[in-house]
C-alpha positions in Angstrom: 13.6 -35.8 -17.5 13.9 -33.2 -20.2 12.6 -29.4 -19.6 9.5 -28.7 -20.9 9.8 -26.0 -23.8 7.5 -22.6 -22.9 5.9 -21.2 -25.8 7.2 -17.5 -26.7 5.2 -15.3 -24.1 4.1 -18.0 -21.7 4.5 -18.1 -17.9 5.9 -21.0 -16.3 4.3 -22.2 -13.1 5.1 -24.3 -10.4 2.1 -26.7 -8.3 2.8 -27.0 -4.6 3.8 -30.2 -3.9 1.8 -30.4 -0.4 -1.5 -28.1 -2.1 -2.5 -27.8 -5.7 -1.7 -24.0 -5.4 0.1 -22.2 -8.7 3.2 -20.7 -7.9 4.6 -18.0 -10.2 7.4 -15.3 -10.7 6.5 -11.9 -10.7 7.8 -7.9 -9.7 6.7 -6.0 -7.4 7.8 -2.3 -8.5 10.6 -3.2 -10.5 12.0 -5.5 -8.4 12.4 -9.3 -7.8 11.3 -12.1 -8.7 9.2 -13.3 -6.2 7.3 -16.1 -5.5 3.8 -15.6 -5.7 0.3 -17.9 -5.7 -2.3 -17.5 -7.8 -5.1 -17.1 -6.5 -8.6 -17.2 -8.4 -10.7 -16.5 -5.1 -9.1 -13.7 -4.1 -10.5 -10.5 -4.4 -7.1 -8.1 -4.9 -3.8 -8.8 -5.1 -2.0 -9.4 -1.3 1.9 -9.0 -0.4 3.2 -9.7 2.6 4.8 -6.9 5.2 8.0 -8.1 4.4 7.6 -7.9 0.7 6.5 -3.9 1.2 9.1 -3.3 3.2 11.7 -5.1 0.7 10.1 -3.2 -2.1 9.7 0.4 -0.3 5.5 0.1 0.0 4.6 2.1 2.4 0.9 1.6 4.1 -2.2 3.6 3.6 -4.9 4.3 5.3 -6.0 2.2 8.2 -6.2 -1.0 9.3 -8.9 -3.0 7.5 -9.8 -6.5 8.6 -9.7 -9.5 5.9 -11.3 -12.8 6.2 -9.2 -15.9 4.0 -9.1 -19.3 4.7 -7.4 -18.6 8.1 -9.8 -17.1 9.6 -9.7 -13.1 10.1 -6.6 -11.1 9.6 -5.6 -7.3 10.3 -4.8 -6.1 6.6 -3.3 -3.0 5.3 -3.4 -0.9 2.2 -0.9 -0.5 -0.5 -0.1 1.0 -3.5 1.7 -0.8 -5.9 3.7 1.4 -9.1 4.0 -1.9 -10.3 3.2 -5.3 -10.4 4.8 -7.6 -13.5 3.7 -11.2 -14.2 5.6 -12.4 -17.6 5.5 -9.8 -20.3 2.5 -7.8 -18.8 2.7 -5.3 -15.9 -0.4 -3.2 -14.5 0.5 0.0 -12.8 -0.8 1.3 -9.6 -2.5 -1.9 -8.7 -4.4 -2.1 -5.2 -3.1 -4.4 -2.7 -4.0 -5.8 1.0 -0.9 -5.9 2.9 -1.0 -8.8 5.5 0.9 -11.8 7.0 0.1 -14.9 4.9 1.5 -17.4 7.1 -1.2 -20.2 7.4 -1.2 -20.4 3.7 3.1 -20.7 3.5 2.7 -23.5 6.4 0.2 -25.1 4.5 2.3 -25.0 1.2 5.6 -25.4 3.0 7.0 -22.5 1.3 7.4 -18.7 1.5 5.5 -16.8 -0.8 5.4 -12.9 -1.6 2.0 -13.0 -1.7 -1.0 -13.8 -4.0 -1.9 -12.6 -7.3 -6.3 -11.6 -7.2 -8.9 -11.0 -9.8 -7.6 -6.9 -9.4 -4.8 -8.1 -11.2 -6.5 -11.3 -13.3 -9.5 -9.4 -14.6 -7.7 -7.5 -16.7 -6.9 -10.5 -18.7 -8.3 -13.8 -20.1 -6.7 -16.1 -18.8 -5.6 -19.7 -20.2 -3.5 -22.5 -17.7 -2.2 -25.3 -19.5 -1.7 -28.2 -16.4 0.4 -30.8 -18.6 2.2 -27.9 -20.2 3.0 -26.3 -16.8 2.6 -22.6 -18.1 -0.2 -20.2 -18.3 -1.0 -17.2 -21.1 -2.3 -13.5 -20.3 -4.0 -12.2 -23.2 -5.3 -8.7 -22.6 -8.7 -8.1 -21.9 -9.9 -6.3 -24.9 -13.1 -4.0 -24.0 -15.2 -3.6 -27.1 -17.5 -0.7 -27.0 -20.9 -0.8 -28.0 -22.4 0.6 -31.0 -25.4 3.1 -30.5 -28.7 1.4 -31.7 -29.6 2.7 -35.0 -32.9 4.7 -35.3 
């Protein structure tokens, strides 16, 4: 089976085989890849304590509580300088900071952690299923004219 060409500034994703999840490569403050999901109903970014601590991320504040899928989870605070997806990387992004291991049992694979609408809203976002890529065109805020008199 011959590799499907990416167009020039694409992002290549991968679908779970047990979950249709999107599975992409991205940085975390320079460094990586790592596998990440993305994930359209979450409400920030999340990395995992081992991906903070492989990074150098350390916690802040206390110890909010998250509710996901599995239930509810003790979550930290983090910091990122950095978080790259493709060509585009948004600086001092806001992330929880928690264990996702229901989700990597129910994909079957370890993940980094998810990519949230923090990250997303920033961009219009196309997916192209057949293709097997996805596009991040910046979001481009237009400001409004005053009302003429």
């Amino acid at each position: 089976m011959a590799k499907k060409v990416v167009p020039r500034g694409a992002i290549r994703f991968r679908i779970s085989s047990s979950r249709p999840l999107l599975m992409v490569d991205a940085e975390v403050n320079g460094l990586g890849p790592f596998n990440f999901t993305l994930d359209t109903g979450a409400s920030a970014c999340v990395i995992t304590p081992d991906t903070a601590r492989t990074v150098g991320i350390a916690l802040e504040g206390g110890q909010p509580t998250a509710i996901g899928a599995g239930g509810q989870i003790e979550a930290g605070f983090a910091r990122l300088a950095s978080f790259r997806l493709g060509s585009h990387t948004v600086r001092n992004l806001g992330a929880a900071v928690m264990p996702l291991d229901a989700v990597e049992q129910q994909l079957g694979v370890s993940i980094a952690g998810l990519i949230g609408y923090n990250f997303l809203k920033r961009f219009v976002v196309t997916l192209d299923y057949p293709g097997g890529f996805l596009r991040l065109k910046p979001h481009s805020v237009r400001k409004r004219a005053p009302a003429k008199r």
